[in-house]
C-alpha positions in Angstrom: -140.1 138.6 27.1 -137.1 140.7 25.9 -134.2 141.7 27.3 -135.7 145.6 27.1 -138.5 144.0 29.6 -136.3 142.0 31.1 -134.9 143.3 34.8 -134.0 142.8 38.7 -138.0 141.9 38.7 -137.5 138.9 36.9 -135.3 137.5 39.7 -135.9 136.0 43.3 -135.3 138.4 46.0 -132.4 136.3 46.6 -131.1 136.2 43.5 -131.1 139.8 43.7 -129.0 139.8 46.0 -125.9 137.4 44.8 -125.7 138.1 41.1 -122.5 137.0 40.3 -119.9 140.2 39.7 -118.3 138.3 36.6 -120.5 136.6 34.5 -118.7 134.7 31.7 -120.4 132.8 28.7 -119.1 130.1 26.3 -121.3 131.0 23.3 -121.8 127.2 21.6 -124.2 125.7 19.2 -124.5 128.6 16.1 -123.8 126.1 13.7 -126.1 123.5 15.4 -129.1 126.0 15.2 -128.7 126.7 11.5 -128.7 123.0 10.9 -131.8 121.7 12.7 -133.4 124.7 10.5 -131.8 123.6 7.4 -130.0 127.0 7.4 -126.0 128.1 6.3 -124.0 128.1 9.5 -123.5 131.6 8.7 -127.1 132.3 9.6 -126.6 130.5 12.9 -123.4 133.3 13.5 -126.0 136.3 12.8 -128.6 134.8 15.0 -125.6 134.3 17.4 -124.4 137.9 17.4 -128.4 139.0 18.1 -128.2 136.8 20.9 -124.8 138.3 22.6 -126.7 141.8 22.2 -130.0 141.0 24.1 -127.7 139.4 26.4 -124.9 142.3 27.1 -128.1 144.6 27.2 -129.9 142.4 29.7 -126.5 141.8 32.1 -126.1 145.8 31.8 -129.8 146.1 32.9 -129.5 143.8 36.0 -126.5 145.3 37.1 -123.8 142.6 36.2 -120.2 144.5 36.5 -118.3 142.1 33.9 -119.6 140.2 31.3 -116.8 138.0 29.6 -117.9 136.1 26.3 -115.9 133.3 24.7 -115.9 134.7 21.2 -113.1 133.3 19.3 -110.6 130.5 20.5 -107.3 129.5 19.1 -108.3 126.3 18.0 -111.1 128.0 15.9 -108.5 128.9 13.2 -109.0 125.5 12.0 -112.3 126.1 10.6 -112.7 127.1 7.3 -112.0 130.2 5.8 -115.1 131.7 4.7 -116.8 131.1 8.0 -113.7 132.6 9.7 -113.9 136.0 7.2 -117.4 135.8 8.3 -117.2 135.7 11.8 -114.7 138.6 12.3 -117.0 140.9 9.4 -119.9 140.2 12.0 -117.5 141.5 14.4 -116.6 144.6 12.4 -120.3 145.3 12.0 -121.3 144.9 15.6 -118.3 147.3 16.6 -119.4 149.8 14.5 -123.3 149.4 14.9 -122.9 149.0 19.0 -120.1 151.7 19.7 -122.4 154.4 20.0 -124.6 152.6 22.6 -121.8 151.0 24.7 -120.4 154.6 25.4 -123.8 156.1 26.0 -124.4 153.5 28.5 -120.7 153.5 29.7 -119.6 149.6 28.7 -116.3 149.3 28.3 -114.6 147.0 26.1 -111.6 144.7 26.4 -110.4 141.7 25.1 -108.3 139.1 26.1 -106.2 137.3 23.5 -103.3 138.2 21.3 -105.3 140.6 19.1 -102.4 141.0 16.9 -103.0 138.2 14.7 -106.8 138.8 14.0 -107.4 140.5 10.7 -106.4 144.0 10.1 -110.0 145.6 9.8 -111.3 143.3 12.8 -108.0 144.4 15.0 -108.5 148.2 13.8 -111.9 148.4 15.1 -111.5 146.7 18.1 -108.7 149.4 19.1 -111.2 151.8 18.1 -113.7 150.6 20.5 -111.2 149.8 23.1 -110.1 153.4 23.1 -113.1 155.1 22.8 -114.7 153.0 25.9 -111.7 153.1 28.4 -113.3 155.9 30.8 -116.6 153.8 30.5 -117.1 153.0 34.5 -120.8 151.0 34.6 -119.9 147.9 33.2 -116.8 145.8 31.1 -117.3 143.2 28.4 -114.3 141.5 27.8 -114.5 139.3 24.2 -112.0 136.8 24.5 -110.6 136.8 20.8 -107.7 134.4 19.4 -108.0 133.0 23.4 -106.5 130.0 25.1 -106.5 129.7 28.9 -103.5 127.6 28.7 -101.6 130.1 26.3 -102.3 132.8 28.1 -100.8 131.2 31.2 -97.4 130.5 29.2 -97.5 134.1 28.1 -97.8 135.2 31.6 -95.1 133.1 32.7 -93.1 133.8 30.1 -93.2 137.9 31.0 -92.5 137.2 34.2 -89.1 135.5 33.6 -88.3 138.3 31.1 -89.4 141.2 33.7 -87.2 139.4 36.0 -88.9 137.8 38.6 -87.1 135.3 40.9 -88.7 132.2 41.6 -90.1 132.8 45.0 -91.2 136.2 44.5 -93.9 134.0 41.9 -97.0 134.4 43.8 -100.4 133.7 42.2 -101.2 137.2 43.3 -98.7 138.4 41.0 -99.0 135.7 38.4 -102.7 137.1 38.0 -101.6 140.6 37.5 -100.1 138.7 34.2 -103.3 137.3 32.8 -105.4 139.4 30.4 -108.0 139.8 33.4 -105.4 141.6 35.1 -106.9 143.4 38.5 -110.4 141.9 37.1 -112.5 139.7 39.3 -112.4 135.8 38.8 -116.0 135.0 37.3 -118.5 134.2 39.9 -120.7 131.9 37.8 -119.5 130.4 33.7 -122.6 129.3 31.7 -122.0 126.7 28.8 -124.7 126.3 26.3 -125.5 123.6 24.3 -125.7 120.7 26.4 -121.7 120.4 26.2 -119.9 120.0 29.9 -116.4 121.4 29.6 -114.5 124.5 29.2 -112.5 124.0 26.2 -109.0 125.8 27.5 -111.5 129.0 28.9 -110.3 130.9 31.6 -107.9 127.8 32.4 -106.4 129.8 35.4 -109.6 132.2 36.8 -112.4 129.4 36.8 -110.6 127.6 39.5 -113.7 128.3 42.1 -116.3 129.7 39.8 -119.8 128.0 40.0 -121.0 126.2 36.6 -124.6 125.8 34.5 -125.1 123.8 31.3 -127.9 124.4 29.3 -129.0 122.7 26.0 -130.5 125.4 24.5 -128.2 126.8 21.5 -126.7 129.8 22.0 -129.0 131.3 19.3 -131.9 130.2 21.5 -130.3 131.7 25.1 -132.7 133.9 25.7 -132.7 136.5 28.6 -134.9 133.8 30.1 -132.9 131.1 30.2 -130.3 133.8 31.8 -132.4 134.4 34.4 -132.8 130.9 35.3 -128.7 130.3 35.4 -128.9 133.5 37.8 -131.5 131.9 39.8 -129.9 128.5 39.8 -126.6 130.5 40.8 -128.3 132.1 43.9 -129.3 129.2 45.3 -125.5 127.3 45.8 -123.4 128.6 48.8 -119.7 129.2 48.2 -117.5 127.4 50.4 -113.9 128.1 48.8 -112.4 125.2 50.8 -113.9 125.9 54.1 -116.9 123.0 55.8 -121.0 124.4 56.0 -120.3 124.7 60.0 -117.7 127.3 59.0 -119.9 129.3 57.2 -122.5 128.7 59.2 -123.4 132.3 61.1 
């Protein structure tokens, strides 16, 4: 199966009926995948890239209103150079390839992170694409680009002291309005892949009541499959924020 196969009749009729809102994916395990197949790591990015498109196409398809995908952290600029030029020209070339879908399908495009410091012809076409997909209503992707949840809680604080803000007027409603997900819904469900079981500074601030699933497969290998079963998996947990079962209990 495919994601163009792939749809709502893949799912429980349950499952159907809570798909999470915000769906948000730390993509993990390229460079694993190109070395149990005794391949570059950069082959493990293009088979990476392949996968985020089957998967934004499949989310789009079942209905999912944000899709946020952990594309680039802070602490990736310690990797080395060529596999960093690599992954941002893989960037460049999905931009330009994608565009014309994302628009006739009406996905918008956002990113959080300090976009500033990426390189000039990744930044210039993620502006482009940002622009040209900011009336698009069906569905967001937000790539989270030069990210760190901790950072980006700093940064909010930090434009809060210089916009004025006395200490008690501080809320975390306003607080969020700070955060790169501004008025965006916290994500319902976060998927790891891999077999790793942390966050790795993602969403540091937002994922404070999401729902988790770890997977081993490599996110080459995350399949719109193995989505399906993280949606099913999802469906079957019941949301408590704080409160007991007998308060939820009709």
């Amino acid at each position: 199966m495919t994601s163009d196969s792939v749809d709502a009749a893949g799912l429980s009729p349950h499952a159907i009926q809570t798909l999470p809102t915000h769906l948000a994916i730390i993509m993990d395990g390229n460079g694993r995948w190109a070395q149990q197949r005794g391949l570059p790591r950069n082959e493990g990015h293009r088979a990476g890239v392949r996968a985020a498109k089957d998967i934004v196409t499949t989310c789009r398809r079942l209905g999912i209103r944000y899709l946020t995908l952990y594309t680039f952290s802070q602490e990736n600029w310690g990797r080395p150079q060529d596999e960093i030029r690599l992954l941002f020209q893989l960037l460049v070339d999905f931009l330009a390839a994608e565009l014309p879908t994302m628009k006739r399908r009406s996905i918008r495009l956002n990113v959080y992170g300090d976009i500033d410091e990426l390189p000039l012809a990744a930044k210039a076409a993620l502006q482009r694409a940002m622009r040209q997909t900011e009336t698009c209503s069906s569905m967001t992707v937000n790539l989270a680009l030069n990210y760190s949840g901790r950072e980006e809680i700093v940064r909010a604080v930090r434009a809060l002291i210089r916009d004025g803000f006395a200490p008690d007027a501080i809320t975390e409603e306003v607080l969020r309005t700070y955060l790169f997900s501004g008025d965006q819904p916290d994500p319902d469900l976060i998927i790891r892949t891999s077999g790793e079981l942390r966050l790795s500074n993602f969403l540091t601030f937002q994922s404070a009541y999401s729902e988790f699933f770890f997977t081993d497969a490599l996110w080459p290998d995350f399949t719109p499959e193995v989505l399906l079963a993280a949606l099913d998996s999802y469906a079957g947990r019941r949301r408590r924020f704080g409160l007991t079962q007998e308060q939820l209990t009709p």
